[in-house]
N, C-alpha and C positions, 0 to 999 in steps of 0.2 A: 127896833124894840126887842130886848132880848126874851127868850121864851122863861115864864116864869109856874109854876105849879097852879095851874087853875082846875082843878077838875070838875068833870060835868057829872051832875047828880045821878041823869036818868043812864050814864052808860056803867058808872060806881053801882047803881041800885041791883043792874042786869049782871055786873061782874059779882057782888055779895051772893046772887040766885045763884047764880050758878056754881058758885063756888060751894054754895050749901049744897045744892046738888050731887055736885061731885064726891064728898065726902058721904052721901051717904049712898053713894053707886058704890066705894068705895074704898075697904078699913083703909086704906094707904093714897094718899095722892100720889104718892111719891112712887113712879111706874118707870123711870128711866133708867137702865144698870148698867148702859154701854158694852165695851169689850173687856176680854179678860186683859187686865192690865202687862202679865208675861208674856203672853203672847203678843201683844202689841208693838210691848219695848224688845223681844228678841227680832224682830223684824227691822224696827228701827234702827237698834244697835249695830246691825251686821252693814249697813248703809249710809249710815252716818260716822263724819268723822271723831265725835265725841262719845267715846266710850264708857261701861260702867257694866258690872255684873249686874245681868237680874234676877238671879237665881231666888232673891227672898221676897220676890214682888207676889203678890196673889194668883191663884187660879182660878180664880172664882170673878164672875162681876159684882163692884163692887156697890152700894147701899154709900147712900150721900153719908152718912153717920159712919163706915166704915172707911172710908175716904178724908173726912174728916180728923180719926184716928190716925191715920197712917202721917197726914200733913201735921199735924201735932209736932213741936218743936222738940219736945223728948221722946220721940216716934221711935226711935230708934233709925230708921229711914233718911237715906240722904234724900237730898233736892232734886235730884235724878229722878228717883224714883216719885219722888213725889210728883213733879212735873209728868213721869212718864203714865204715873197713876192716874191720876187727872185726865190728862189726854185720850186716855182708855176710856175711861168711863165718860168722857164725853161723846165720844167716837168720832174721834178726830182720825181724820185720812191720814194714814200711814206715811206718804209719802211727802204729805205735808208736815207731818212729826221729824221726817229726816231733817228738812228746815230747820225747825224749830231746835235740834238737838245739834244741828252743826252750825249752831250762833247760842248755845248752850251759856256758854260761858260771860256772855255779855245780859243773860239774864240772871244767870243764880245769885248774884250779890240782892239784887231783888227779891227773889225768892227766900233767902235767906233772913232778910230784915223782918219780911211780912210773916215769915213764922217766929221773929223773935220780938214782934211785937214794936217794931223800931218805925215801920211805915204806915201811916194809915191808908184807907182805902183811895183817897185821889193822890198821894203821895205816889204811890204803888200803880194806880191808873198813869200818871205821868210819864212814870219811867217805861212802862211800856211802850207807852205811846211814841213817845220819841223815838226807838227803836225800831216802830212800827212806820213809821214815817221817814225813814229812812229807804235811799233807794233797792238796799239788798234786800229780797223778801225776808220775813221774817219766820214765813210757814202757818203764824197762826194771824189774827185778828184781835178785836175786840172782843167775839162773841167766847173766845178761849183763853185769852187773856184776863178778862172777869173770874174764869172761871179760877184760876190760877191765885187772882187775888181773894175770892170768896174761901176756896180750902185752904190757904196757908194765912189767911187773915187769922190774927189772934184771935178778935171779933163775930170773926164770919160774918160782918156786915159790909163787907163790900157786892154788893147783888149782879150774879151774872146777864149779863147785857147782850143776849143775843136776839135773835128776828122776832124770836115769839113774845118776850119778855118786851123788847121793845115797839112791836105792834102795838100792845098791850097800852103798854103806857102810853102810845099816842091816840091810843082810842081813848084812856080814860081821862085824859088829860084835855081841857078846850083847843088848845094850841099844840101840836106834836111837839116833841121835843127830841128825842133821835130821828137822826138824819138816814137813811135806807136808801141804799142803790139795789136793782133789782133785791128788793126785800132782804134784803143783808142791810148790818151795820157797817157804814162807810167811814172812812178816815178825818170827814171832816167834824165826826164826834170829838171834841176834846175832853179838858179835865172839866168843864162848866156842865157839859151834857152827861156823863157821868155823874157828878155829883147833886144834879137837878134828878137825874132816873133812882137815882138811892133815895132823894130825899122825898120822891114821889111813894115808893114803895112802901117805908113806912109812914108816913102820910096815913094811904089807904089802908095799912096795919093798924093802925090807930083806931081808926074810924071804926072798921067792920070787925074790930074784935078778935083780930087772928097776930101773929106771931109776924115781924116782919117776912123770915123762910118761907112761911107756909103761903103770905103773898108771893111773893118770887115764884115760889112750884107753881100756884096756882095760875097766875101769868102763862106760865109758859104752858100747864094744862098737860092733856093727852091729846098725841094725835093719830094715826094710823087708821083702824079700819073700824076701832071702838073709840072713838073720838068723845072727849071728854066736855060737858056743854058751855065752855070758855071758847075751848078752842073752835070750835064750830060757828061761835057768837065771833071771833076775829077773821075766822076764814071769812064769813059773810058779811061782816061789817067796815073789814078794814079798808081804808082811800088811799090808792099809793101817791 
């Protein structure tokens, strides 16, 4: 039986609480800024065989709406950077960014479409995927991979799909629907499980009155030492 969007009231009711919560702990859900994207990419660059100046990348970490700007099709910004940006602000392992930048070239035609609006979001999941499943590493995942199709999406409706996002949706969901190997997203997610996890998210956008985004952040929550009351509600609830 394939897994279908059933979600459970009482665990929706507990994510709506908490989410009111969090908003008014507060002004901002949006707590995650990663690394400074130059510095990332001058590291990357000096170690990978695919090169690019990064001279006009930020110093600064960057704000999901700043990110968003930069991946913009009239950005001014190549795909380089945009990819490199991204990676940054996810705080993606350096060394896994070399990966990723020395098999560059078999993503940017992707990259390319989903900022010109040519790929939709499991179109765009596809393509990675295969890549991804291929024997040469590819450096990053699913959980970076989303991330890639959410800021260069024209939409920005393709929703990042990593551990916490996907806890998330298998708690709120009766039946899980991303697959986790040690609480990572694993390979055997395809384009179905992606576009079952988007169409869960606004779903629950729906319902509770918020913005598909603002589901997505909320999913994923705060975590660290001021742990935000979603995340704390997954830490203790989730079933591996």
């Amino acid at each position: 039986m394939k897994p279908a969007i059933d979600l459970d009231e009482e665990k929706l009711k507990s994510f709506k609480e908490a989410t009111k919560r969090s908003y008014e702990q507060a002004s901002d859900v949006e707590t995650w800024m990663g690394q400074v994207p130059r510095h990332w990419a001058e590291y990357v660059i000096k170690r990978s065989h695919h090169k690019f100046m990064p001279e006009k990348l930020p110093t600064d970490r960057l704000s999901r709406q700043a990110l968003k700007e930069i991946c913009h099709v009239n950005s001014g910004y190549s795909n380089e950077e945009c990819v490199a940006s991204i990676m940054a602000w996810g705080g993606q392992n350096r060394k896994h960014g070399v990966l990723v930048f020395n098999r560059f070239n078999e993503i940017t035609n992707t990259v390319s479409k989903l900022r010109s609006g040519v790929l939709n979001r499991c179109e765009a999941y596809q393509a990675f995927y295969d890549i991804w499943m291929q024997k040469e590493p590819l450096g990053m995942g699913a959980a970076y991979f989303t991330k890639i199709i959410f800021f260069c999406g024209k939409d920005h409706n393709g929703y990042i799909m990593d551990q916490w996002t996907s806890k998330s949706a298998n708690i709120l969901n009766k039946t899980p629907l991303i697959k986790l190997s040690s609480g990572h997203v694993n390979k055997k997610n395809g384009v179905e499980q992606y576009k079952l996890f988007c169409e869960l998210v606004e779903t629950v956008a729906e319902i509770i009155d918020l913005t598909a985004e603002n589901v997505e952040l909320s999913m994923f929550s705060r975590g660290g030492r001021q742990k935000l009351p979603w995340r704390k509600f997954v830490i203790e609830n989730y079933k591996k």
